[in-house]
C-alpha positions, 0 to 999 in steps of 0.5 A, a space after each residue: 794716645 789722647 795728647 797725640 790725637 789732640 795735638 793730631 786734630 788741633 796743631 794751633 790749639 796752644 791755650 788751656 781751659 784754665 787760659 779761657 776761665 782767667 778772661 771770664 772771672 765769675 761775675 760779682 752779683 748777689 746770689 739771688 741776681 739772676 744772669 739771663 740771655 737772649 742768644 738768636 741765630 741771624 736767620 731773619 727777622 725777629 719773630 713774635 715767639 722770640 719776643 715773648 721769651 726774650 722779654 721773660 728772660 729779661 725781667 727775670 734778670 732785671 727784676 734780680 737786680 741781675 744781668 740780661 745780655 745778647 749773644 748771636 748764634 752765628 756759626 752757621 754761616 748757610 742759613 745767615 741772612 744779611 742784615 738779620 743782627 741789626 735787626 734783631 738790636 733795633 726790635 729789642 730797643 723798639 720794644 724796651 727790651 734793654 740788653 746790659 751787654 752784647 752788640 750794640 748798633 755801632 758795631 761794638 760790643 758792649 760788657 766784658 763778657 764777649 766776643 758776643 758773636 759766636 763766630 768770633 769765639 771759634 777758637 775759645 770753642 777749640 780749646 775746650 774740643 781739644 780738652 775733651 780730646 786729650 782727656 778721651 770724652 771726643 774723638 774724630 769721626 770720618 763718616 760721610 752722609 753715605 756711611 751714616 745712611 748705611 748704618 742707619 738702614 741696619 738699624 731700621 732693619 734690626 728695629 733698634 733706635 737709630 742713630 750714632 751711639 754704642 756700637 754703632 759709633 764706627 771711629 769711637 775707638 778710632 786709634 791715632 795712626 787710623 786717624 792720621 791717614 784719613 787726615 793724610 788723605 783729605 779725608 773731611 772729619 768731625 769731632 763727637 762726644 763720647 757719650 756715657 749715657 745709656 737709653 735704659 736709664 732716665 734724668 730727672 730735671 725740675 724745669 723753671 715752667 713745666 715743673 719736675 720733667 723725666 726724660 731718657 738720658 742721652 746716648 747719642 754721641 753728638 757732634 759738637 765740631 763740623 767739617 768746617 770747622 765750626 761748632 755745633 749749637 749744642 757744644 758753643 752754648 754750653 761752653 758761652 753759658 758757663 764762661 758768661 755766667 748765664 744762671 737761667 735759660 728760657 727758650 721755646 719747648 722745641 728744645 725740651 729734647 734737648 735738655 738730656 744732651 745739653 745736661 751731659 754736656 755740662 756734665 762732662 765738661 764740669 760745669 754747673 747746669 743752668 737752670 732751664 725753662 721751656 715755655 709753649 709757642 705763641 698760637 694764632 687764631 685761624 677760624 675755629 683753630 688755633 696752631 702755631 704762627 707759620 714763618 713763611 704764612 704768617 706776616 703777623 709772625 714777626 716782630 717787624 709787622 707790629 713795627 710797622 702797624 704802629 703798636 708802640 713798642 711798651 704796648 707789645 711788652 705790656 700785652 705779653 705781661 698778661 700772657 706771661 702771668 695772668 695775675 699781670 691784669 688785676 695788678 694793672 687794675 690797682 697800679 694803673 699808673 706805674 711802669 709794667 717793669 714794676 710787676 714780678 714775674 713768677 716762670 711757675 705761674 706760666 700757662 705752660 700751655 701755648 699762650 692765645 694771641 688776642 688781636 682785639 685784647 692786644 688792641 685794647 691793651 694798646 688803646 690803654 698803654 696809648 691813653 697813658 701818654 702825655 699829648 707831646 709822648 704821642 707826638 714824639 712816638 707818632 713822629 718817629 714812627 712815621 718817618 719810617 712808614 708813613 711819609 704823608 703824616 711825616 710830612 703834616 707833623 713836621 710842618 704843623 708841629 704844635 697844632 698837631 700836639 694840641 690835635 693830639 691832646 684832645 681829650 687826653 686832659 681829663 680823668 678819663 682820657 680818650 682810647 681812640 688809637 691802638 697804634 699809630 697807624 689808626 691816627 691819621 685817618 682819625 685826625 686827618 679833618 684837622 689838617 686843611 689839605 686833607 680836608 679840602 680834599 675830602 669834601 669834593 665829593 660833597 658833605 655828609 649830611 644827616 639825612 633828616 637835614 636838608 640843605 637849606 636848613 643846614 645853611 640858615 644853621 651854619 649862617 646863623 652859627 657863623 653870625 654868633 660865634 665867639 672863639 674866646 666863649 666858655 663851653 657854657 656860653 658856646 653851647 648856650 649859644 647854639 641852644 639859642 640858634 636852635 630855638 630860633 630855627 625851630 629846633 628843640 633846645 634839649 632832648 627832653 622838650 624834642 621826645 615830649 612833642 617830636 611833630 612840634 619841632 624840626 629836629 633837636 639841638 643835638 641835629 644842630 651841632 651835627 650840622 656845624 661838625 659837618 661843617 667843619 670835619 665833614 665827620 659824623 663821629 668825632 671828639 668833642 666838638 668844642 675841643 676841636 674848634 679850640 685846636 682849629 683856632 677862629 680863623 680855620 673855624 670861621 674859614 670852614 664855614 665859608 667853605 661849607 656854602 660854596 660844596 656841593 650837598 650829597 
């Protein structure tokens, strides 16, 4: 009766299991190489959550010396959203998350593996259905939305759990000519697994972050094939898990629940389990709170926001590490130098907690992985990022190529580089002065003098300045020489002589050198001002000062 049912519900199905094991022979790795994945479903954008997990399944296989690879989870088709593959490949590869195999940006699929696309696997998915069916651990079910409605109300009235289980199963025993006549009468089916689990017994599992986890054990006769022929997530990634050798699973605790049906499915299948690891969801701080980033009110919730702010991708990964093991920050303290990539992850050191995510700590992580970078690093990740989201900077960059690299090394020389840009879009209006397009138009509405500076003062300095300056000067004789201008202006020449006999003196050197980065930035706050002028070269410097007599004063 099993065969005919079989053969009943699926006609073409002509391959074995064995069929499907001989095109998936066991990977060749050492025992201790760990198999992971990422497998989405294409429902839209990458979320931050997602990034999280992908990057600890990723290092785990990595740091094994094993295999990380993406599969999408496309078999259902309603909630599919154009364009949501390309670009979960393109948020992977911007955040340095590298996928051994798995689709690629140019359509094909990479590794030996796939198809990595569940929706092109159906077929692999119906010979293991049939399996199940022949061997009596599946049957068809006819029940409409209406039949399940009915069993559910007895249910609730009897106060029993609900569901499809037991005796409440209505077609579990259903025979062979039963279902040829439903089938005869276009009647719409799905397929379920018999389940041989009971409520009264419990599984106990040790789960790679929470640790030793004791859940009741699955009665529910699941469905693992639609009316449209499709699988259910359960049933297609228990099958692709065991045929691609996944030997860890990481995943959101939202699926802890799950973990007593996914058991008995590879259970009943005959498959080794995975080992799994449930890890809490990434909080937001809202006021005095912290819940859960939202989909539909969270911009910061995608993966795709921190893409276009401009965090670096190594920045996101680096900040996650802090998150994923604690212990990530002091060994940063004593490897400043070496790749985050070098530090192991251990999933029972996990917070099994959700994780804070810290604007200002991703900031300031940010600031450190930035600082890290040569001044031509920073030009080529400013560059292509701007390309995409910033066409005015896109545009500065690519005519003014190496100025822009030398803008962009000021004070990156030295032991202690500068922490001045978080993410690329902070560099712009940080070095906007630079460019004399930007910074014609920012003094028409006037210089912005210090207060205690008048406009005549302000001019006998930058005259003065403009008179004695010598681009090629070291630091040492520059500075001397705006000492010396000052003395001669009635300013003091240090700080030390001004604070001795304040009354004495019209301000301090330190009010003529403001004047003259006035002059030439109209900024208060900037780098080194030496740095600038170098960058800027004589002709620009010598050009700004002109300028700076022909603006009005606010």
């Amino acid at each position: 009766m099993s065969n005919d049912m079989a053969e009943l519900l699926f006609p073409d199905v002509q391959q074995l299991p064995a069929d499907i094991y001989s095109l998936y022979p066991s990977r060749k790795l050492p025992s201790s190489a760990l198999v992971t994945r990422f497998a989405p479903s294409p429902t839209g954008a990458l979320n931050i959550g997602g990034l999280y997990a992908t990057l600890i399944s990723e290092r785990l296989a990595h740091q094994s010396d094993g295999v990380f690879f993406l599969r999408i989870e496309d078999t259902d088709k309603k909630r599919e959203v154009k364009g949501s593959i390309l670009n979960i490949i393109q948020s992977l590869l911007f955040f340095g998350i590298h996928c051994d195999e798995g689709p690629q940006l140019s359509g094909i699929n990479k590794g030996a593996y796939g198809p990595y696309k569940q929706s092109s696997r159906i077929q692999i998915y119906k010979v293991f259905m049939k399996h199940l069916v022949q061997n009596g651990l599946a049957y068809p079910c006819f029940c409409d939305t209406d039949d399940l409605q009915k069993i559910r109300i007895n249910q609730q009235n009897l106060k029993v759990t609900t569901g499809y289980y037991g005796r409440w199963a209505k077609h579990r025993d259903i025979s062979y000519q039963e279902a040829k006549e439903e089938i005869s009468n276009g009647k719409p089916f799905v397929i379920r697994l018999k389940s041989p689990g009971s409520s009264d017994r419990r599984i106990t599992y040790c789960d790679l972050v929470k640790g030793p986890i004791d859940l009741p054990e699955n009665e529910q006769d699941i469905v693992i094939m639609k009316t449209d022929g499709l699988p259910t997530y359960h049933f297609a990634h228990a099958i692709d898990d065991y045929l691609m050798g996944t030997t860890h699973v990481i995943r959101g605790d939202e699926w802890l629940s799950s973990v007593p049906i996914h058991i008995q499915l590879f259970e009943i299948l005959g498959f080794p389990i995975p080992k799994y690891g449930h890890i809490a969801p990434i909080m937001k701080q809202v006021g005095a709170t912290k819940r859960k980033f939202s989909k539909r009110k969270d911009l910061d919730g995608t993966a795709e926001y921190y893409k276009e702010q401009g965090y670096p991708g190594m920045a996101i990964s680096e900040y996650f590490m802090n998150l994923i093991n604690s212990d990530f920050e002091e060994w940063r303290m004593t490897n400043p130098d070496k790749s985050f990539r070098d530090f192991y992850i251990h999933t029972d050191k996990m917070n099994a907690s959700g994780a804070l995510l810290d604007m200002k700590k991703l900031d300031d992580t940010s600031k450190d992985v930035i600082a890290r970078l040569t001044a031509k690093e920073v030009f080529d990740h400013l560059y292509n990022w701007s390309k995409e989201y910033d066409s005015a900077l896109y545009t500065l960059m690519d005519k003014n190529k190496d100025y822009t690299i030398n803008i962009l090394n000021i004070g990156r020389t030295n032991r202690k580089p500068r922490k001045d840009y978080s993410k690329w879009s902070d560099v712009l209006p940080m070095i906007a002065f630079f460019y004399d397009e930007l910074f014609e138009m920012d003094i028409l509405s006037g210089y912005k003098l210090p207060t205690n500076v008048s406009l005549d003062v302000a001019k006998e300095i930058i005259l003065g300045f403009s008179r004695t300056y010598r681009f090629h000067n070291e630091k040492d004789a520059w500075f001397h020489g705006i000492k010396e201008l000052a003395g001669e202006l009635g300013f003091a020449k240090d700080m030390k002589q001004y604070k001795a006999n304040p009354n004495k003196y019209k301000g301090h050197v330190g009010d003529v050198a403001m004047v003259i980065r006035v002059a030439l930035t109209n900024r208060t706050n900037t780098p080194d001002l030496f740095d600038i002028m170098k960058v800027m070269g004589e002709k620009r410097v010598l050009l700004r000062m002109k300028a700076f007599f022909s603006q009005s004063i606010e």
